[in-house]
N, C-alpha and C positions, 0 to 999 in steps of 0.2 A: 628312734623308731625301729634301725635294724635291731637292735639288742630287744627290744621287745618283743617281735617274732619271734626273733631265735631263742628266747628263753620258751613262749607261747608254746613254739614247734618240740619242745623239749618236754613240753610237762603234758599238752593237748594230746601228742601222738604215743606216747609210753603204754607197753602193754598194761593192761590189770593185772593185779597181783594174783588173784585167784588163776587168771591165764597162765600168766608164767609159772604158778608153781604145777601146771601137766605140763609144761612145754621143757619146760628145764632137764627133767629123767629123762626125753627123749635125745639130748644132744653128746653129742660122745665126748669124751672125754677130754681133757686137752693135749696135747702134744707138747711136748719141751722142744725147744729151738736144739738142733744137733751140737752148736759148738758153745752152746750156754750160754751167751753173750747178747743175745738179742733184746730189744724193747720187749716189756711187758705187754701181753695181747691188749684187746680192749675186750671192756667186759658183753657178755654173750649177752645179755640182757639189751645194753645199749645197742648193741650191732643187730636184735633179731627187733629190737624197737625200729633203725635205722628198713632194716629190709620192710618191714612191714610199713610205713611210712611211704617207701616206693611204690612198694605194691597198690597200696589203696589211692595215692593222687597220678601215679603215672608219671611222676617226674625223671629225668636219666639219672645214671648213678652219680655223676661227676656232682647233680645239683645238692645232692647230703651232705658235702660239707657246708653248706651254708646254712643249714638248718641247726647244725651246733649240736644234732641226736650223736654221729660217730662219722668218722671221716670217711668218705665215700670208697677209699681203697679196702680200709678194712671191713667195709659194711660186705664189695663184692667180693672179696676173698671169702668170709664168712659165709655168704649164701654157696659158693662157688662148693667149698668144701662139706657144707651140710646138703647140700645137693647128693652131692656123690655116695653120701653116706646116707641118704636115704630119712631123713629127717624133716622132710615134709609129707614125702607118703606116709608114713609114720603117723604123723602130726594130721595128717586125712584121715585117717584109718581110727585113729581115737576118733575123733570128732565125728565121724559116721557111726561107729558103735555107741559111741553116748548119744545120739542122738537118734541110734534106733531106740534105745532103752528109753530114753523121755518120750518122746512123739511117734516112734512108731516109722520103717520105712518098710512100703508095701513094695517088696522082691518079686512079688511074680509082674509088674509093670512095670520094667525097666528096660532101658532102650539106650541106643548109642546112636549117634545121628553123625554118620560119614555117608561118603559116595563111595561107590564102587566100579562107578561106569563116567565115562566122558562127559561133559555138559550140554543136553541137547544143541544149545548154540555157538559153542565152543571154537566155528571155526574152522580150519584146515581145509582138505582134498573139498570141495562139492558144497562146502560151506558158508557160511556169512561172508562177502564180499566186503574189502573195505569200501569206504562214503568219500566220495568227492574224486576229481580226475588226478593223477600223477600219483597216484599215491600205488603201494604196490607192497601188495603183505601188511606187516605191524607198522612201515617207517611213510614217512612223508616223503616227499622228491625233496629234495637237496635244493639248497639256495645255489643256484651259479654265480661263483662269486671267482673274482682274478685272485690271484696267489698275492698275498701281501708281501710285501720283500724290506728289509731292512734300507733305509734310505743311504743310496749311497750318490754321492758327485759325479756328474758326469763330464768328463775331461770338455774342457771348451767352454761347458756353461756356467755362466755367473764370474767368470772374470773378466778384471778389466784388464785389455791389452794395449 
């Protein structure tokens, strides 16, 4: 049954071919290990199948090796470095352009949605009070509890004399 997933997870989640072959020019080039000697990387294909796998189910990274796509070190090393290098903006920036050119995105209606200012209810100086007695700010009152202490003998008791 696991070998079945794990092969599932391997063929289900692969990008398309037509996808990889725009995503492929965008990825830089690769770098040679300095002192020669190093394992052969794992291929970019596998590793950007691997990220992309994450991204859409939300699993942590540690859980990709078991999906048998690429081991989960080298899947975050790989996003880690195409991060930096700018290879999903990138990979945004086609994907916006081609799809102004098929469908059309209308520029003058666009909008960004942050705050700029505190949460009306947010709290602090004059603010929402907290709910229920003892309590005092963010935290609860505190359990009163005795100091637990390692059990030790005490001289007299528990022998026979």
């Amino acid at each position: 049954m696991q070998d079945k997933q794990v092969s599932q997870a391997q063929s289900d989640w692969r990008i398309p071919d037509e996808l990889w072959e725009r995503i492929e020019p965008l990825l830089p080039s690769r770098k040679s290990h300095p002192l020669g000697c190093h394992r052969a990387r794992v291929d970019d294909r596998a590793a950007m199948d691997a990220i992309f796998f994450r991204l859409r189910t939300g699993c942590q990274w540690n859980a990709l090796s078991a999906t048998g796509i690429c081991s989960s070190s080298s899947a975050h090393r790989r996003f880690q470095e195409w991060s930096e290098d700018g290879v999903f903006l990138k990979l945004w920036q086609v994907g916006l352009a081609e799809y102004d050119v098929l469908k059309g995105i209308d520029w003058e209606w666009l909008s960004m949605d942050g705050a700029m200012t505190k949460a009306p209810l947010g709290g602090g100086e004059g603010g929402a009070q907290p709910d229920g007695s003892g309590q005092a700010g963010h935290e609860a009152e505190r359990a009163q509890r005795r100091r637990r202490c390692a059990y030790r003998p005490r001289a007299g008791r528990g022998k026979p004399e």
